[in-house]
Steps between C-alpha positions, in 0.01 A plus 500: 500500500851643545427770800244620717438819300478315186222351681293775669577731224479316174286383238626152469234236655652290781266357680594316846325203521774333786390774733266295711752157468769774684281585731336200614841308495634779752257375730342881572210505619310700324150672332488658168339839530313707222520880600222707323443860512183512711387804312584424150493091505854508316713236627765644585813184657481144488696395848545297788421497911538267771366471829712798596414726251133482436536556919749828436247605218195464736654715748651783285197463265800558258606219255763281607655189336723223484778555196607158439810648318633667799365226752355813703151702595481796281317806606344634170652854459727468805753653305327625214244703674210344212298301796186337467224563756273235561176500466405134546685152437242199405606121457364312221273159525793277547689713749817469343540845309398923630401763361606808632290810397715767551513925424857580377645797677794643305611512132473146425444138577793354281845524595609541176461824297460664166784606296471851638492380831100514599384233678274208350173477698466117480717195385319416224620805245559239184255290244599210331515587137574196347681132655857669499458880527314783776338842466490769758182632592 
């Protein structure tokens, strides 16, 4: 994919399946984390926290991360304003993944938007139409 936008915005499928390689080979740390609207049961982000975050998130009952991108916690809506309150975080069988139920306070939990500028309430705003091509929903 050529750019970022081309990316988040188009229709083109791109899936990347290196993401975990990266990640691991960086040496973080870290827990994937489902984030679901408590209320709704959408899923709203697929992300990351380490020992540091799930802490910070515990104690702001606010969801915080780890980006691996920027190498850095990340205080969901920090500068957005679209937090996520949580409600509860559970741990699955194995202990090696969350899930953080969480009640999004804001416009949004995506931090990309629409066309027209409204934010996207989760991640997950595309289908897979076919093996090369998406569909908003």
């Amino acid at each position: 994919m050529d750019n970022h936008e081309d990316l988040e915005k188009g229709t083109i499928l791109s899936l990347d399946f290196s993401k975990l390689n990266q990640i691991g080979s960086a040496g973080y740390p870290v827990l994937p984390v489902v984030v679901q609207d408590s209320d709704s049961g959408e899923v709203l982000i697929i992300a990351y926290a380490n020992e540091e975050a799930l802490r910070e998130t515990l104690k702001r009952k606010e969801a915080v991360f780890f980006s691996t991108s920027r190498n850095e916690l990340w205080h969901k809506g920090a500068t957005s304003g679209d937090t996520l309150s949580l409600v509860e975080v559970r741990v699955n069988c194995e202990q090696n993944s969350l899930l953080y139920l969480v009640r999004p306070q804001g416009e949004g939990a995506c931090h990309t938007k629409t066309d027209d500028g409204t934010a996207r309430s989760s991640c997950y705003y595309r289908s897979i139409h076919s093996e090369n091509d998406l569909r908003f929903i």
